[in-house]
One Martini backbone bead per residue (centre of mass of N, CA, C, O) as a GRO file, in nm:
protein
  445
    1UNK     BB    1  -0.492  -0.087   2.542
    2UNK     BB    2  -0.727   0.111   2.621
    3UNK     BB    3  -0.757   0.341   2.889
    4UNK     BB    4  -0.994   0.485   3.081
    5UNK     BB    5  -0.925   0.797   3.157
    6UNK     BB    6  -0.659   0.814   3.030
    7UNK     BB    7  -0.341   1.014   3.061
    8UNK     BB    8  -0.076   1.116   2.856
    9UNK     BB    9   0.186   1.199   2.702
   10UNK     BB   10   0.151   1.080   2.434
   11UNK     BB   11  -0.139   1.177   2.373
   12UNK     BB   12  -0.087   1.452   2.390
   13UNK     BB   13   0.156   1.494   2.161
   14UNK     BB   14   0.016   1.398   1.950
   15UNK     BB   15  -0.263   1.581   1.947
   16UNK     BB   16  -0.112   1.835   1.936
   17UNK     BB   17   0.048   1.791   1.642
   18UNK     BB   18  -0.201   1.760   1.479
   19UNK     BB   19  -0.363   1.984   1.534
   20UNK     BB   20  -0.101   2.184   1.457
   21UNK     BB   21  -0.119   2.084   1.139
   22UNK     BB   22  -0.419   2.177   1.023
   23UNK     BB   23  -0.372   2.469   0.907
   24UNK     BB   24  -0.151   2.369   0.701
   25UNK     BB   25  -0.354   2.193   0.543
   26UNK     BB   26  -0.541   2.429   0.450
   27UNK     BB   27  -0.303   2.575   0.305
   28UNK     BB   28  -0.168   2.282   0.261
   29UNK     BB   29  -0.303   2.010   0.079
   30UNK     BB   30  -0.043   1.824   0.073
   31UNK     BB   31  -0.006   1.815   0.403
   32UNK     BB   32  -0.273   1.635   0.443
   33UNK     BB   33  -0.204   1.398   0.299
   34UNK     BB   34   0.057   1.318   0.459
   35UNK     BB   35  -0.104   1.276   0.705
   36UNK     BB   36  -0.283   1.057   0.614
   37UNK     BB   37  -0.103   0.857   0.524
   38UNK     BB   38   0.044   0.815   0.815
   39UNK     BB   39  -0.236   0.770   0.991
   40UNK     BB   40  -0.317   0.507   0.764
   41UNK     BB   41  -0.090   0.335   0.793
   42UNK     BB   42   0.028   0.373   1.119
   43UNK     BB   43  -0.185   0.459   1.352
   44UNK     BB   44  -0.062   0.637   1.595
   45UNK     BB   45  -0.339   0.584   1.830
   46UNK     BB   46  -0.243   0.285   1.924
   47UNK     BB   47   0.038   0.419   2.060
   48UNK     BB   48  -0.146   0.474   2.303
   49UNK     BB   49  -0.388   0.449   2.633
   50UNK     BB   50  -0.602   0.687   2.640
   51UNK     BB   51  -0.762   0.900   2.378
   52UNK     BB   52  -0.625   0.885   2.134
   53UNK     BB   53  -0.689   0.593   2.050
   54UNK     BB   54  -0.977   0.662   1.919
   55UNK     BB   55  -0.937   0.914   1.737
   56UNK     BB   56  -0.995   1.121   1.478
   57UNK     BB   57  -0.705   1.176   1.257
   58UNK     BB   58  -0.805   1.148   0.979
   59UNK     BB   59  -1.011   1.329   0.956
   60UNK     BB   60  -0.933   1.581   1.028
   61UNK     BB   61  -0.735   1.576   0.788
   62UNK     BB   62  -0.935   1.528   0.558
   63UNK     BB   63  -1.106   1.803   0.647
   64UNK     BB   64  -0.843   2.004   0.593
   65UNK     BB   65  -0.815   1.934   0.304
   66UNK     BB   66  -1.085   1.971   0.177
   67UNK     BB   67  -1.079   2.264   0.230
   68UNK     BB   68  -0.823   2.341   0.126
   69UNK     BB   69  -0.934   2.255  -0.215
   70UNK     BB   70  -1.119   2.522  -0.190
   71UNK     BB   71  -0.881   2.724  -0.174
   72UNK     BB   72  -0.677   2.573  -0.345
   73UNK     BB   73  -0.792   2.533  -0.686
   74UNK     BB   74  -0.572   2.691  -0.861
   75UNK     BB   75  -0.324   2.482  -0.755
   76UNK     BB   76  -0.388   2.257  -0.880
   77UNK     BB   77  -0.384   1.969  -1.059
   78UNK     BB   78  -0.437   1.808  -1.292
   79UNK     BB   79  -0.611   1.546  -1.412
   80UNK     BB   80  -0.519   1.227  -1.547
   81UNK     BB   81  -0.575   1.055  -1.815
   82UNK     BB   82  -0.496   0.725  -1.742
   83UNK     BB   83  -0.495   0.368  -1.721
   84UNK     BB   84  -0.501   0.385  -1.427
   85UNK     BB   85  -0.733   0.581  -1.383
   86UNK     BB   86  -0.950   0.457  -1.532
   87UNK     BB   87  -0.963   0.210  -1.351
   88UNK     BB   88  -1.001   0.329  -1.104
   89UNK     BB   89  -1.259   0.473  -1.155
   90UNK     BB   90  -1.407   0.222  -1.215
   91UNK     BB   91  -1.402   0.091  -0.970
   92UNK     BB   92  -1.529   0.236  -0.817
   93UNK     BB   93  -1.799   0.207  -0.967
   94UNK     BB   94  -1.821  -0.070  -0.866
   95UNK     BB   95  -1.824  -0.078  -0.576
   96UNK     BB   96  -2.101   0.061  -0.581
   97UNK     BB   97  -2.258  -0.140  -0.686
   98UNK     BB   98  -2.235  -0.443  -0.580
   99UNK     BB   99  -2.384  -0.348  -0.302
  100UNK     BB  100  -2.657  -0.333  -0.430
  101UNK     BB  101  -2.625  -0.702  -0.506
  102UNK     BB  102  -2.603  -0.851  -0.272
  103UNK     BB  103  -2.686  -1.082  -0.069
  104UNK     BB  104  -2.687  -0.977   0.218
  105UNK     BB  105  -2.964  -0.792   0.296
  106UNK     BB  106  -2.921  -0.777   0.646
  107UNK     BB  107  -2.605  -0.622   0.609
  108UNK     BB  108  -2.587  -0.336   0.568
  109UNK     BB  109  -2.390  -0.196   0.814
  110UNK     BB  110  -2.155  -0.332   0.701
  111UNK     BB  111  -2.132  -0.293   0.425
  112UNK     BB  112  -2.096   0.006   0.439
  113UNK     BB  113  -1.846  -0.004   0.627
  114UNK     BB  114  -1.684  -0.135   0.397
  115UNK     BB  115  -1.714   0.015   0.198
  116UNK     BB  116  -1.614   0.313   0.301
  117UNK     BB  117  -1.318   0.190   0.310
  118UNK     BB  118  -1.265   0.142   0.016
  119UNK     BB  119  -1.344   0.467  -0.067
  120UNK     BB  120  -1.141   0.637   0.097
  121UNK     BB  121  -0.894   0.522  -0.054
  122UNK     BB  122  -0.948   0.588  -0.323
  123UNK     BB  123  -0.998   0.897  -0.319
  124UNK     BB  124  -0.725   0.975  -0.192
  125UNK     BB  125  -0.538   0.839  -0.394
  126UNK     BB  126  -0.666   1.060  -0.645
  127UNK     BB  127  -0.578   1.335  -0.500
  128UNK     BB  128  -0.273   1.302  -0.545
  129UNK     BB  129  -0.326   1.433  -0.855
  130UNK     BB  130  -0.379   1.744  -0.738
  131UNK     BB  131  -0.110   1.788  -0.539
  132UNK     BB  132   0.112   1.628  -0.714
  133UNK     BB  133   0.413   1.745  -0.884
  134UNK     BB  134   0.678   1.719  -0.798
  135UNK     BB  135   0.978   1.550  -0.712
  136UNK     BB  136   0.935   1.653  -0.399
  137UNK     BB  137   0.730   1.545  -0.362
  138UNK     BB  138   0.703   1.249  -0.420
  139UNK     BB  139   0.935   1.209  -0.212
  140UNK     BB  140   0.772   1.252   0.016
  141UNK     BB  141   0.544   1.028  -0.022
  142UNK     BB  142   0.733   0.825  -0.040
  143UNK     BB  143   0.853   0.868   0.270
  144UNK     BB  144   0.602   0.862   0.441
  145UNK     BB  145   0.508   0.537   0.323
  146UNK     BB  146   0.759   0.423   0.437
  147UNK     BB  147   0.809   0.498   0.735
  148UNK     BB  148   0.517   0.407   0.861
  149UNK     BB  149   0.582   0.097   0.826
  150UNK     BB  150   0.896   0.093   0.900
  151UNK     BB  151   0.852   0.126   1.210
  152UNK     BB  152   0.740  -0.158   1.260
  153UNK     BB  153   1.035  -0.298   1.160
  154UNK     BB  154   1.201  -0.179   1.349
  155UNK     BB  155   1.100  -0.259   1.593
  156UNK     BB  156   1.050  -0.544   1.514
  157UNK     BB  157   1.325  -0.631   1.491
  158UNK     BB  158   1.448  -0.589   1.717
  159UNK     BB  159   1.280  -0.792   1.851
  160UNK     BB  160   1.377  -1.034   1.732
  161UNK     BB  161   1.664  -1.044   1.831
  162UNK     BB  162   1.577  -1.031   2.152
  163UNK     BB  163   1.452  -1.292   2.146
  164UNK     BB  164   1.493  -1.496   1.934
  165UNK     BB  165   1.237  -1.560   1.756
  166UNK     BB  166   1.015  -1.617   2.002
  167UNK     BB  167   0.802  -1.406   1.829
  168UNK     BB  168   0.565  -1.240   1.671
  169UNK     BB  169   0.491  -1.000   1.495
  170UNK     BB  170   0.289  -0.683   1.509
  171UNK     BB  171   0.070  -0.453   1.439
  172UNK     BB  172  -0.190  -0.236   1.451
  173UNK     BB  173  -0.469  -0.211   1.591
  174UNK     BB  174  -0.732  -0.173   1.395
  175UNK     BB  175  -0.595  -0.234   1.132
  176UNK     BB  176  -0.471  -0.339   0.820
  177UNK     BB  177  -0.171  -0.451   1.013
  178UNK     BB  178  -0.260  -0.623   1.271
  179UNK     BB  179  -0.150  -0.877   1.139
  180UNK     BB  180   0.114  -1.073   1.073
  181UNK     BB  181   0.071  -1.093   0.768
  182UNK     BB  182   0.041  -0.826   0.705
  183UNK     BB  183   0.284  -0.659   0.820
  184UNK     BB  184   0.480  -0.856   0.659
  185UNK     BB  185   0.366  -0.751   0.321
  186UNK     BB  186   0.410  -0.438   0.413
  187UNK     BB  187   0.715  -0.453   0.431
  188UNK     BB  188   0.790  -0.623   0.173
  189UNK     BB  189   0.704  -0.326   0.002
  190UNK     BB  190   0.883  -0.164   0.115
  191UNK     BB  191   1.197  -0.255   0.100
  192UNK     BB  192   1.222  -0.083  -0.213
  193UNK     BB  193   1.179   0.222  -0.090
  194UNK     BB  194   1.387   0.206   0.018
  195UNK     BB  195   1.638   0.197  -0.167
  196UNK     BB  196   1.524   0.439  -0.307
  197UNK     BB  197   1.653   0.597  -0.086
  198UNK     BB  198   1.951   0.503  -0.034
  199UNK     BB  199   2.010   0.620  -0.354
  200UNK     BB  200   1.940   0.937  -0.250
  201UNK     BB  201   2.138   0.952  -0.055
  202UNK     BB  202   2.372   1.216   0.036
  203UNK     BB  203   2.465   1.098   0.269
  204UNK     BB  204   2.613   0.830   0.432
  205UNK     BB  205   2.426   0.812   0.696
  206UNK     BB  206   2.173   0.786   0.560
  207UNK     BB  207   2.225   0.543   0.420
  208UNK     BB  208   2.276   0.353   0.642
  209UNK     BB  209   2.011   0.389   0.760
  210UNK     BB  210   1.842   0.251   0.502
  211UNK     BB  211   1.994  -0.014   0.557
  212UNK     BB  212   1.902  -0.082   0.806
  213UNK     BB  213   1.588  -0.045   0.819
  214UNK     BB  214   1.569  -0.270   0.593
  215UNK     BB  215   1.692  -0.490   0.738
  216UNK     BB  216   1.485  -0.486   1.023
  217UNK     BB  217   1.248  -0.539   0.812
  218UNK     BB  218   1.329  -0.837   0.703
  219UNK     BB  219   1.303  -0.985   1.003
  220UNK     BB  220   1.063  -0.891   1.063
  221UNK     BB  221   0.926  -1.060   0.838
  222UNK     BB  222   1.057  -1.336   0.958
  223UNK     BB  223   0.923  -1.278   1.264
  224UNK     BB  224   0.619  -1.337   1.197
  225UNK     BB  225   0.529  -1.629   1.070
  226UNK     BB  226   0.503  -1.606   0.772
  227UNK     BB  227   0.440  -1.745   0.452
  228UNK     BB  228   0.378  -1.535   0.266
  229UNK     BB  229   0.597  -1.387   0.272
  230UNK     BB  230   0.832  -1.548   0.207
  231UNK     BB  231   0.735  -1.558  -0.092
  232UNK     BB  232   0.748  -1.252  -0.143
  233UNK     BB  233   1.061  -1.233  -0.075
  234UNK     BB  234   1.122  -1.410  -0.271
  235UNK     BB  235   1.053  -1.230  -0.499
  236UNK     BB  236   1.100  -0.961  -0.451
  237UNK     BB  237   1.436  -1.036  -0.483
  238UNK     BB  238   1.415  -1.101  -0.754
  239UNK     BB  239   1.359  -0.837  -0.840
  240UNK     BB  240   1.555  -0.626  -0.737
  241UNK     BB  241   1.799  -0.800  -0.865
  242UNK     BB  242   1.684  -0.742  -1.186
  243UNK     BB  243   1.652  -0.396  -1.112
  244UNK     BB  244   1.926  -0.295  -0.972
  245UNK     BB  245   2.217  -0.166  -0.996
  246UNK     BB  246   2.357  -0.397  -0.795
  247UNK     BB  247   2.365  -0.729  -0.818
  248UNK     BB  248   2.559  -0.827  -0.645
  249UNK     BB  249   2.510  -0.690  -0.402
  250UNK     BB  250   2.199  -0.805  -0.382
  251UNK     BB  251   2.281  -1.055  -0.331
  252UNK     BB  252   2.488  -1.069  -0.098
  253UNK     BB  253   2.279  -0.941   0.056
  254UNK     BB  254   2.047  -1.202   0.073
  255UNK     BB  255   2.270  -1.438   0.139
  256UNK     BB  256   2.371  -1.355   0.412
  257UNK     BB  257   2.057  -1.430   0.546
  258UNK     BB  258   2.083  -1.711   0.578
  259UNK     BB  259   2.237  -1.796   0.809
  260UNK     BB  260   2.027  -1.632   0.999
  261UNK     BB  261   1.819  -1.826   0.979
  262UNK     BB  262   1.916  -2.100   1.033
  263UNK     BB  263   2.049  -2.004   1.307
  264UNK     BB  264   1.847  -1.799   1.476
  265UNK     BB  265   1.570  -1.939   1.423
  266UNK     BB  266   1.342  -2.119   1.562
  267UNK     BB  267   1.193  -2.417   1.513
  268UNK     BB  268   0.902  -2.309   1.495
  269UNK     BB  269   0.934  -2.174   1.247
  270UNK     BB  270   1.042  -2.423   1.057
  271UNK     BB  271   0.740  -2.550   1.129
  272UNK     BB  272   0.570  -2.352   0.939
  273UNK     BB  273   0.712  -2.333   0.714
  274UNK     BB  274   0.656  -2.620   0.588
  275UNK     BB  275   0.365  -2.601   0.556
  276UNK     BB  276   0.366  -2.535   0.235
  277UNK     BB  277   0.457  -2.847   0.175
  278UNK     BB  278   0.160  -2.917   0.351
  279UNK     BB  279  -0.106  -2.803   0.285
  280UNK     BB  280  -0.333  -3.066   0.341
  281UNK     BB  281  -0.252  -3.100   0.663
  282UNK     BB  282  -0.356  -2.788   0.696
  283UNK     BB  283  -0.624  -2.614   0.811
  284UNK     BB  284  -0.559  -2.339   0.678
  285UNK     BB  285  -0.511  -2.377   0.424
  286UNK     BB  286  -0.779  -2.515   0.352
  287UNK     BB  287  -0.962  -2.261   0.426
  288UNK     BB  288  -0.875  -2.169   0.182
  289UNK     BB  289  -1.006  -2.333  -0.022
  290UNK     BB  290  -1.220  -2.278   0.029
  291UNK     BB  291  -1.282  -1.968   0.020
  292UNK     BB  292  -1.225  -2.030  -0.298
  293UNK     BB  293  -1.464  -2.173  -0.372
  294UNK     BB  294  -1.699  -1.961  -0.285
  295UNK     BB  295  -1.598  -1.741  -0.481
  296UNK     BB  296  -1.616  -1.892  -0.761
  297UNK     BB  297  -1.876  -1.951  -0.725
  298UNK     BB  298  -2.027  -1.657  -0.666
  299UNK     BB  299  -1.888  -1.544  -0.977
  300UNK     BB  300  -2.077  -1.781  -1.132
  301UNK     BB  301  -2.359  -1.685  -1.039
  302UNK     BB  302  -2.289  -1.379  -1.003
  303UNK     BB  303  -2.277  -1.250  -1.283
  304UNK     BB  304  -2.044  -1.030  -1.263
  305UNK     BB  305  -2.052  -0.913  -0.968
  306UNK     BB  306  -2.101  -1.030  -0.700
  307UNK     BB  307  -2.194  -1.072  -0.320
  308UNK     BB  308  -2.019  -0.857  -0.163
  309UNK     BB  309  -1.866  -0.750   0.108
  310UNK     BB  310  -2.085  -1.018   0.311
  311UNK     BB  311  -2.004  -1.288   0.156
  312UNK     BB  312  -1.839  -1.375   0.428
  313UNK     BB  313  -2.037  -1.592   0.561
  314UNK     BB  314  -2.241  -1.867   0.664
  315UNK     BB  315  -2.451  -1.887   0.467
  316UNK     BB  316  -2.306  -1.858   0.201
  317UNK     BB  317  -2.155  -2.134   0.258
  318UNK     BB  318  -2.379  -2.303   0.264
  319UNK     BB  319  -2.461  -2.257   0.009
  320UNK     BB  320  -2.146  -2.270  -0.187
  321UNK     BB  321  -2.149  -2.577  -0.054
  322UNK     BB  322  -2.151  -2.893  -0.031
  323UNK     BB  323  -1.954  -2.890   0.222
  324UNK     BB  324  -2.008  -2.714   0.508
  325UNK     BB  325  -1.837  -2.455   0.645
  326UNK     BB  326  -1.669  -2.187   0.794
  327UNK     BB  327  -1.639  -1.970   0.774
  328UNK     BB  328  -1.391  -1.706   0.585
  329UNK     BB  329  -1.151  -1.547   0.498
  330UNK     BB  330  -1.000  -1.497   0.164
  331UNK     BB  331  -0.696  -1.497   0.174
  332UNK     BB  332  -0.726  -1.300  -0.102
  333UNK     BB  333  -0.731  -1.092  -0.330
  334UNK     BB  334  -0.868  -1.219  -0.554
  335UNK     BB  335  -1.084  -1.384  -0.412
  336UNK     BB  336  -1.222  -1.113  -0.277
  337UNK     BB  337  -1.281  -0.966  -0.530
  338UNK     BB  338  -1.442  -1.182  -0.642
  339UNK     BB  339  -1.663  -1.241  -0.450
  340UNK     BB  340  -1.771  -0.951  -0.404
  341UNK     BB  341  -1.717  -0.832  -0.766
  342UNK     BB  342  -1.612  -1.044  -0.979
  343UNK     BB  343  -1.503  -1.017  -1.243
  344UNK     BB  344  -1.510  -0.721  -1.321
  345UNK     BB  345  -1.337  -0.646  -1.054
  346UNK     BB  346  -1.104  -0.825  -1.109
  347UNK     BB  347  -1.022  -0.673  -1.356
  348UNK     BB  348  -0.998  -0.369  -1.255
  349UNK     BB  349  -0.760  -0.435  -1.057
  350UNK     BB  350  -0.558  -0.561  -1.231
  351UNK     BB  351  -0.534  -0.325  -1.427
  352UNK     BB  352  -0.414  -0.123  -1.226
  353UNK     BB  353  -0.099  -0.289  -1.152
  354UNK     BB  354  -0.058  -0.332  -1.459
  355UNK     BB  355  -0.026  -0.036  -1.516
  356UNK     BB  356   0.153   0.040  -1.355
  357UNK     BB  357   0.384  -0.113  -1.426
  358UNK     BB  358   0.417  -0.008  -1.721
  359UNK     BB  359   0.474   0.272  -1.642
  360UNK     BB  360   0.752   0.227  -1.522
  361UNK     BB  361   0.844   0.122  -1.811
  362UNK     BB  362   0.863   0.383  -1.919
  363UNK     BB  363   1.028   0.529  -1.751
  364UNK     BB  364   1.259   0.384  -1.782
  365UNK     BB  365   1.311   0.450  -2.094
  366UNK     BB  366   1.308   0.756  -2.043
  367UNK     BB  367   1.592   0.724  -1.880
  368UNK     BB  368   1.759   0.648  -2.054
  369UNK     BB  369   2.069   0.790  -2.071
  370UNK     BB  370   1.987   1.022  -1.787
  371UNK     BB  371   2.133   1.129  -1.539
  372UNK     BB  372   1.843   1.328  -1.477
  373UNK     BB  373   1.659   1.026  -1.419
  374UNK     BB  374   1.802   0.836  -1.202
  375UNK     BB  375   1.535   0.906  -0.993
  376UNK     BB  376   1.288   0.761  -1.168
  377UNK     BB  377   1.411   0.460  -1.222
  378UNK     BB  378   1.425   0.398  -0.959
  379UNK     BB  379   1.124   0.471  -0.866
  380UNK     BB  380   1.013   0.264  -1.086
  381UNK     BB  381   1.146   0.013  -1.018
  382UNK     BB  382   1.031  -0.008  -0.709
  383UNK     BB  383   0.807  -0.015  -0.723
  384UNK     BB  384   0.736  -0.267  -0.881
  385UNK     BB  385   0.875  -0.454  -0.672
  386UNK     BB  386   0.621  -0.364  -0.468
  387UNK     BB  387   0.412  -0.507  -0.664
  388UNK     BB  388   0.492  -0.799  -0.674
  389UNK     BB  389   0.485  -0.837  -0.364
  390UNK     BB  390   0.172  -0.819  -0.345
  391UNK     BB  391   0.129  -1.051  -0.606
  392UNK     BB  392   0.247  -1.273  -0.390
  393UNK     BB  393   0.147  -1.259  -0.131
  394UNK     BB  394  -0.150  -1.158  -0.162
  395UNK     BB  395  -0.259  -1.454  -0.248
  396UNK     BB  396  -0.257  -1.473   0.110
  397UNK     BB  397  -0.441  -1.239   0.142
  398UNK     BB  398  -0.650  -0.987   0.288
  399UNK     BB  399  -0.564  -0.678   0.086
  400UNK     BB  400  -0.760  -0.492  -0.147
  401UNK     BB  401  -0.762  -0.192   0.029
  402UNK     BB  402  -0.464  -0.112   0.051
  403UNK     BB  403  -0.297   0.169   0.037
  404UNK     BB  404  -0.029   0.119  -0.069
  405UNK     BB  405  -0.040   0.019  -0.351
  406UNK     BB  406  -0.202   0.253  -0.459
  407UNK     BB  407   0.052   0.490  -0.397
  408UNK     BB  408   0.230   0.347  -0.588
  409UNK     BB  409   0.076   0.379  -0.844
  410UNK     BB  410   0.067   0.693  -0.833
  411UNK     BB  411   0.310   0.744  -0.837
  412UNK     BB  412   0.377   0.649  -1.153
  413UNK     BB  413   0.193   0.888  -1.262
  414UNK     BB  414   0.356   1.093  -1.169
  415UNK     BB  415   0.590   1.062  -1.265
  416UNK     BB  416   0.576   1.031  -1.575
  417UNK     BB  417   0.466   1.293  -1.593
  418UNK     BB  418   0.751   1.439  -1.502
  419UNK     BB  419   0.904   1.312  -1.747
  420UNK     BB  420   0.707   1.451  -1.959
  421UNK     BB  421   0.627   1.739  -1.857
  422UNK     BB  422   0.760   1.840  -1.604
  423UNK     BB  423   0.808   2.079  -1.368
  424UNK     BB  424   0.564   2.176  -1.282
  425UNK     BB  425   0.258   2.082  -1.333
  426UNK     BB  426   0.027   2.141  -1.436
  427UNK     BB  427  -0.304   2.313  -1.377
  428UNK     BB  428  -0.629   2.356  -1.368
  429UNK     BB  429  -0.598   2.632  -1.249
  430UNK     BB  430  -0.491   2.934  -1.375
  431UNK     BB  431  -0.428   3.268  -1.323
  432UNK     BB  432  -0.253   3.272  -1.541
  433UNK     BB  433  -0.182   3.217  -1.861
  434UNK     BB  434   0.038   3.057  -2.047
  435UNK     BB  435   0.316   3.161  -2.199
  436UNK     BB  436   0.372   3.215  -2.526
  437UNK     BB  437   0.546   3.146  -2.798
  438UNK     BB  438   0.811   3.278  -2.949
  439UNK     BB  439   0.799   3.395  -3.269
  440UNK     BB  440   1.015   3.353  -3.538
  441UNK     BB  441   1.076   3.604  -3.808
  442UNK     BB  442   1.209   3.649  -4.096
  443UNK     BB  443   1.311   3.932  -4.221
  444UNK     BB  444   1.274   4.158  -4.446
  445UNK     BB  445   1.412   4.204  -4.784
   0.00000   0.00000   0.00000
């Protein structure tokens, strides 16, 4: 927690390095992106003690790249009409109408609050298909991604091992995965986009760092003593195993790990985990049960919009059940989106990752027999099985508004586009028009 006029030196340097990439941000809005991405993942002035503590730097970094972007309107890339991206419109669109339609109208600065983050995510998104062209910014956006929450999981992983698994892992706070259950679906998400950099690592020792990183990510996500990651986690390496290059190597680093959960993790884990097949007796499982069954009432009774982002009161629970429980939050995408937003919105939510989903199977046909590709299918693998373990984990936890996934999709669209139409991509407004090509014709005899 901030101590009140705290100055340490952890604060000086984290704010010395952002505000001294800004001038950077508006030169190169590209790298205004990887900043807000870094800042809005990693959240990392959460990690200092004294003023930084709560200083708005994602801000700053979104205020110098949109300055960029004004400035460097002629370098932008085309912004790509793709099933992602329309469904992506439609939704931004959706979420907008929803909260005017909303139940709680006496609720409007939380709506608005809700509202506000859950479209600066969309947004910035967005941004993405403007600024990332070619496959080097690709690359370096997928690493800024992984290694943002990757962060929480090598020291998460490190804390499990020292500790002998008697506490549970912790995201940052005041964040997206500041509870033990998002940070554990946000590690297991990344762990697939780390193998997609260990398997482009030039160096044998980048490689073994980015196998030892995965592998401290899967620690701290068994040491969350979450239950939807292990479900995720199940998911995710089932598919990892049936996309990755190497079936066999994937199975035994896999299967390595059971007996370090049997022999390591202390009985306290395995008394949380048994309770996913006891989840009648369950208080926590229950309490999911209701808050699915008021999201349900909800979306069939306000077709198609959905009750706004401040369905989960203890007023609509009343409204909404027969015998009126708790208010909880929806701890489901599915049932967060169907809620809040209705049929249309979880229609609209579902088709963005599944076309995305689709997407990376487009990139990997495309890729199929072509050495100087196999960088391409690699990466839409990995998309994909992180895409996966959202939709499993995912199931169990209200997280339908992380940037994590949504930068997934982003990615394949803009892979996508590199596989197929070469690097870097056209330009919005280019200086000076296309080169024609130029036509052969046979002289006259």
């Amino acid at each position: 927690m901030p101590r009140p006029g705290w100055v340490s030196m952890r604060d000086i340097l984290l704010t010395a390095f952002i505000v001294g990439l800004l001038p950077l941000a508006v030169k190169r809005p590209f790298v205004g992106l990887l900043m807000w991405v870094w800042i809005s993942l990693m959240s990392p002035g959460r990690l200092t003690w004294g003023f930084a503590y709560a200083l708005p730097f994602a801000q700053m970094a979104a205020l110098a790249m949109f300055l960029g972007l004004l400035l460097q309107a002629r370098n932008l890339y085309r912004f790509p009409l793709t099933p992602v991206t329309a469904a992506s419109l439609l939704l931004i669109m959706w979420l907008c109408i929803s909260p005017v339609f909303r139940i709680e109208v006496d609720m409007q600065a939380r709506e608005f609050e809700l509202w506000s983050r859950a479209i600066k995510v969309q947004v910035m998104v967005l941004i993405t298909f403007l600024v990332v062209g070619t496959r080097d910014q690709l690359h370096k956006l997928v690493w800024v991604m992984t290694m943002s929450v990757a962060f929480y999981g090598i020291k998460g992983g490190v804390f499990v091992i020292a500790t002998g698994g008697n506490y549970r892992v912790w995201g940052p706070a005041q964040s997206f995965i500041g509870d033990n259950n998002h940070m554990a679906l946000a590690l297991v998400m990344t762990i697939p986009l780390m193998r997609y950099l260990q398997l482009q690592a030039k160096r044998k020792w980048e490689g073994a760092a980015y196998s030892l990183f995965g592998l401290l990510c899967f620690v701290s996500a068994i040491g969350s003593y979450s239950r939807g990651a292990l479900l995720a986690l199940a998911g995710m390496g089932l598919f990892l195993w049936a996309k990755g290059r190497h079936k066999l190597r994937t199975a035994m680093f896999f299967l390595a790990f059971i007996p370090f959960v049997l022999i390591f993790m202390p009985d306290a884990w395995f008394e949380r985990m048994e309770t996913i097949a006891t989840y009648q007796e369950d208080e926590s499982a229950q309490g999911r049960l209701t808050a699915w069954l008021v999201a349900w009432n909800v979306a069939v009774d306000r077709f198609p919009i959905g009750g706004g982002f401040t369905v989960w009161s203890d007023r609509v629970f009343v409204d909404y059940l027969p015998s009126p429980e708790m208010a909880r939050a929806a701890h489901s995408i599915y049932f967060q989106i169907l809620g809040e937003h209705g049929f249309g919105g979880l229609a609209l939510f579902l088709a963005v990752f599944t076309a995305a989903f689709f997407t990376g199977s487009s990139v990997i046909r495309q890729a199929r027999g072509r050495a100087d590709l196999a960088w391409a299918a690699d990466m839409a693998r990995m998309c994909q099985v992180s895409l996966i373990a959202f939709a499993v984990g995912g199931a169990f936890l209200s997280l339908s508004y992380f940037d994590f996934p949504y930068y997934v999709a982003a990615v394949t669209v803009v892979l996508r586009r590199i596989v197929t139409l070469g690097e870097p991509l056209p330009l919005l407004n280019p200086a000076y028009p296309p080169a024609q090509s130029a036509v052969v014709r046979e002289a006259p005899r």
